[in-house]
C-alpha positions in Angstrom: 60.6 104.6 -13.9 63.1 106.9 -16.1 62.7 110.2 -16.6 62.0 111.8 -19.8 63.6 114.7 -21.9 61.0 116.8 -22.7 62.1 118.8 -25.9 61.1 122.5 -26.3 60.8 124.2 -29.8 60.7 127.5 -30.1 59.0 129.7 -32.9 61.1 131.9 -35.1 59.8 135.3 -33.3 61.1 133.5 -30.2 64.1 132.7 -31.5 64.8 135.9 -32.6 63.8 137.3 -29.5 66.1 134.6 -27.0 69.2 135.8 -29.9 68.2 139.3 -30.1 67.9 139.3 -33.6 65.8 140.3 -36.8 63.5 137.8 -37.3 64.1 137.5 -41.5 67.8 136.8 -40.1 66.5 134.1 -38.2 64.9 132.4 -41.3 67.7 132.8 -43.5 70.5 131.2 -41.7 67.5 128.3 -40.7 67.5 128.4 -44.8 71.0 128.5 -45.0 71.2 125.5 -42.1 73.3 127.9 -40.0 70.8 127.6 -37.0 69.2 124.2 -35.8 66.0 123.8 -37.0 63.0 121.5 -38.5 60.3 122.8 -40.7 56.7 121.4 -40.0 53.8 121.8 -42.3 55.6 125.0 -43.6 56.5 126.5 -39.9 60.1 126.6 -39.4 60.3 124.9 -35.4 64.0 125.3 -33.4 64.6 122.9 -30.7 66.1 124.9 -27.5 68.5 122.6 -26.4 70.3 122.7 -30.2 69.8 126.3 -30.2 72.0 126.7 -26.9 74.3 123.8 -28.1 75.0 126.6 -31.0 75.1 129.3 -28.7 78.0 127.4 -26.8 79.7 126.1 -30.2 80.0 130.1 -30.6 81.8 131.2 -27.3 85.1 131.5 -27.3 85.7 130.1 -31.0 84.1 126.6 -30.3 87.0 125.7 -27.2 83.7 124.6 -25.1 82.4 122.3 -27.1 82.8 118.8 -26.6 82.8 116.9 -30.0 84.4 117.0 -33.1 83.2 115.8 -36.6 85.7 114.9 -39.6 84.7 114.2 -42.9 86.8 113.8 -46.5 90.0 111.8 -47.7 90.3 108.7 -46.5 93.7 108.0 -44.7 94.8 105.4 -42.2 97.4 107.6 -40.2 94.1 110.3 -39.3 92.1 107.1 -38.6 94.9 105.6 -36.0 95.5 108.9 -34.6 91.6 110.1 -34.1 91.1 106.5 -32.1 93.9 107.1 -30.0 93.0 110.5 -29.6 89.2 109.0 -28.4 91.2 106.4 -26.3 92.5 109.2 -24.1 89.3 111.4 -24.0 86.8 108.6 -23.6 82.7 109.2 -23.5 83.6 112.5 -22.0 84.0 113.9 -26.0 83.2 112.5 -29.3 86.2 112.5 -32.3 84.5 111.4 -35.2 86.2 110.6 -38.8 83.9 109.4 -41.8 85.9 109.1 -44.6 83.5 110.4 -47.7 85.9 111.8 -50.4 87.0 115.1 -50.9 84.1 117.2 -52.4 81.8 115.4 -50.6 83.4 116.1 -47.2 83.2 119.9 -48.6 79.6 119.5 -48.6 79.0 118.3 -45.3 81.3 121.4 -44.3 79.6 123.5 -46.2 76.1 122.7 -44.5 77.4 122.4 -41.1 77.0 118.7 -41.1 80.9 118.4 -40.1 83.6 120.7 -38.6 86.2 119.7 -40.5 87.1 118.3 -43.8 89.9 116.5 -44.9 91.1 116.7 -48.8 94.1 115.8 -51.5 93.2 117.5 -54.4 96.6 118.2 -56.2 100.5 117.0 -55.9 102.3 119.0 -53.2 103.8 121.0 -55.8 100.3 122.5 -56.8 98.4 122.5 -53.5 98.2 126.1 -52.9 96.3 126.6 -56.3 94.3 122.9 -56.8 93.3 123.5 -53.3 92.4 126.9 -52.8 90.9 126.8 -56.2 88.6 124.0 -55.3 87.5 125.3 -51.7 86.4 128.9 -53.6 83.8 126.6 -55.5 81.8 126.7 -52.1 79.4 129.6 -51.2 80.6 130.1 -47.6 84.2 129.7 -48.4 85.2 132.7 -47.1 84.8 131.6 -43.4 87.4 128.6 -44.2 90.8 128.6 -43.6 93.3 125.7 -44.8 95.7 123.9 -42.3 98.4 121.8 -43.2 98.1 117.8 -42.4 100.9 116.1 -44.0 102.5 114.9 -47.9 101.5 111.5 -48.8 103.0 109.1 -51.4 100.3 108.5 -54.2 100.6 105.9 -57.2 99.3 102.6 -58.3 98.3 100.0 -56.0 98.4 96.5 -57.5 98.9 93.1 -57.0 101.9 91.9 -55.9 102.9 89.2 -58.4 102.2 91.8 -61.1 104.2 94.4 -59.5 107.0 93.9 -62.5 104.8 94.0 -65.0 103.2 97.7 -64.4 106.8 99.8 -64.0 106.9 100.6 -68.0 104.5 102.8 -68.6 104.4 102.4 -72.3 103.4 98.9 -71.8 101.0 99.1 -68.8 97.9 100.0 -70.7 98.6 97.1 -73.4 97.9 94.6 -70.9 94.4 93.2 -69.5 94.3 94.9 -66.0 91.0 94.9 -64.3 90.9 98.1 -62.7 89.3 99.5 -59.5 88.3 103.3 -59.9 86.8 105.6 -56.9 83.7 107.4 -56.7 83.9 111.0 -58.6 84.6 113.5 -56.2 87.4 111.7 -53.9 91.0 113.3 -54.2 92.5 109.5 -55.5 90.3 109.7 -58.8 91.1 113.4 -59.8 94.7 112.2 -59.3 93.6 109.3 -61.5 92.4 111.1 -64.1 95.0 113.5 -64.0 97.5 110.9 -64.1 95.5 109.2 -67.4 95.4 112.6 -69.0 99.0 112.9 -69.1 99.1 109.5 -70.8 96.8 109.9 -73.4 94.2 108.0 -71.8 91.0 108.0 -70.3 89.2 106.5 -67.9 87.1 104.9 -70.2 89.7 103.5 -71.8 90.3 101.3 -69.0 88.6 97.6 -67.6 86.8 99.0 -64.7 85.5 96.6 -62.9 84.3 98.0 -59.2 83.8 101.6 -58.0 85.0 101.7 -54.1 84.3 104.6 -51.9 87.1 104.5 -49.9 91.0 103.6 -49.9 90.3 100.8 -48.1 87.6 99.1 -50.2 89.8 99.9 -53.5 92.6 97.8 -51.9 90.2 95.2 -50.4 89.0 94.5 -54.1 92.8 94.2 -55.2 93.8 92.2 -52.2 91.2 89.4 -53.0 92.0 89.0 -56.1 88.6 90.5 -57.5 90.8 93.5 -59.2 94.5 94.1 -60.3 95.3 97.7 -59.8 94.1 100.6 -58.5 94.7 103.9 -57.1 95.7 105.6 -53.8 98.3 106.5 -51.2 101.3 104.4 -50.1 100.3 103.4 -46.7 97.0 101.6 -47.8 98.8 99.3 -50.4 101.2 98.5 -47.1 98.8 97.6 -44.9 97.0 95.4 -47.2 100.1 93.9 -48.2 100.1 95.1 -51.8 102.8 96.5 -54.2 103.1 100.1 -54.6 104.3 102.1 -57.7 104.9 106.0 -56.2 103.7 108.5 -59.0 103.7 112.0 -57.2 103.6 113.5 -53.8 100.2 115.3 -52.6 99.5 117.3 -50.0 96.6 116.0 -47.6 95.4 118.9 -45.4 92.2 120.1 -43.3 89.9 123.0 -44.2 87.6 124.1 -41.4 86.2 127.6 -40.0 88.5 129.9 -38.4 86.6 129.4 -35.2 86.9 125.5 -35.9 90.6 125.7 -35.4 90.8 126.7 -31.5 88.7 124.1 -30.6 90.3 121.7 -27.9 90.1 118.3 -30.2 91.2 119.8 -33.0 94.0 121.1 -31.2 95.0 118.1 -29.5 94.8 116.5 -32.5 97.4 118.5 -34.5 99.4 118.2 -31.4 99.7 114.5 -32.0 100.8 115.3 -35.5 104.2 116.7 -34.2 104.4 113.8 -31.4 107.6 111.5 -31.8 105.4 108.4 -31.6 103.3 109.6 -34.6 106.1 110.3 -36.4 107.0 106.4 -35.8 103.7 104.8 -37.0 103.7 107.1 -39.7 106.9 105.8 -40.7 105.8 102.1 -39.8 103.1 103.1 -42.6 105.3 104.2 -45.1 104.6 107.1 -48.0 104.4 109.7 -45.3 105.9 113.2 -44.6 105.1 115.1 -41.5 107.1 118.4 -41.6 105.4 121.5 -41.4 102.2 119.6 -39.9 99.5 122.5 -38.5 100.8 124.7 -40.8 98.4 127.4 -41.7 98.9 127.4 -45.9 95.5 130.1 -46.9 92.8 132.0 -45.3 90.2 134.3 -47.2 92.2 137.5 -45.9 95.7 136.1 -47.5 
């Protein structure tokens, strides 16, 4: 016979009570999906156990808690590095990475579905303003701070008997390419468009012929011989043993809460970032740059 978990919700006067707080505060940050809750027939209900899971995210800047949830940019260094980081920690913790795109990793953030997002929104160059720009689009913005990751070779990715044929510019878009484009929002189709926009072209301009919502996929589509050229960073085209035609340098960070920052994964995490064996795969990748990794680049009080 196994025992059961008997859950207890709480009412909102009870909540407010247990936090020692106004009870309209209690219903807005359940409407703004700060605090854990479900609404029922019209009656918001707040499960205890979440309630004192978000009480114990809170102390001492989240250092007690025992997951971690990443969301954004794909990228196959942070995917390495998050399993290995999960190898040492094992089913005492949880380090999850769900590669989603940029805005929509923002999203997540934004609603508390994540603790930190991942994004490549500009070339290295620009990041300060692309970046910034794009995290002030979000309502609780100002609890965000921005955290240097690493640069990142971006450019076409393409098949490798047609690697000649795509150096000239000028003569690319003349020939019948069957292109693979990302889902709107991820950081490898702004740079796509922005790349088009300096040609004189469009994205409608070209023979689309597959959307893919990660780096991954878009290389998986080229690798089979389904699609031509896409798209993306250096170390995807490697991996899948495409060509690779560099077009700028971007800068792929993490944008989390200040509180986010201290906790133990994420800490850990950057640690590896600095680690002389990461900076070996990372060159066994290829397109990468680790200097000034952890790096804190903005905050709402800079």
């Amino acid at each position: 016979m196994t025992d059961e978990v008997q859950l207890v919700y709480m009412s909102a006067k009870q909540v407010a009570e247990y936090l020692d707080l106004n009870e309209k505060k209690v219903y807005a940050m359940a409407n703004d999906r700060i605090l854990p809750a479900t609404k029922v027939t019209g009656k918001w209900l707040f499960p205890k156990v979440l309630i004192d899971r978000w009480v114990m995210d809170s102390c001492h800047s989240g250092m007690l808690t025992d997951r971690l949830i990443i969301t954004g940019s794909d990228d196959p260094l942070l995917s390495m590095l998050v399993a290995r980081l999960m190898g040492k920690v094992g089913s005492r913790e949880l380090v999850s990475y769900s590669a989603t795109g940029s805005r929509l990793g923002l999203e997540l953030l934004a609603k508390g579905y994540a603790d930190v997002c991942t994004l490549h929104w500009g070339s290295f160059d620009e990041r300060k303003i692309r970046h910034t720009g794009l995290l002030k689009g979000y309502q609780n913005h100002q609890q965000w701070i921005l955290v240097h990751g690493y640069k990142r070779a971006q450019g076409l990715i393409v098949r490798p008997d047609m690697h000649h044929r795509v150096q000239d510019q000028t003569e690319l878009f003349a020939q019948p390419l069957r292109w693979v484009k990302r889902q709107n929002g991820a950081g490898s189709q702004q740079h796509l468009e922005h790349w088009l926009m300096t040609t004189g072209m469009a994205v409608t301009d070209l023979d689309v012929r597959f959307t893919a919502f990660s780096e991954r996929e878009l290389a998986g589509y080229i690798a089979r011989e389904d699609a031509d050229i896409g798209f993306g960073c250096q170390a995807v085209a490697k991996e899948s043993g495409l060509a690779f035609v560099p077009l700028l340098t971007e800068s792929f960070d993490f944008v989390m809460s200040q509180g986010i920052y201290f906790r133990r994964q994420l800490q850990q995490l950057l640690g590896m970032l600095t680690a002389p064996d990461t900076r070996q795969v990372a060159a066994m990748l290829g397109g990468y740059d680790l200097s000034g990794a952890g790096q804190l680049l903005w905050s709402q009080g800079q």
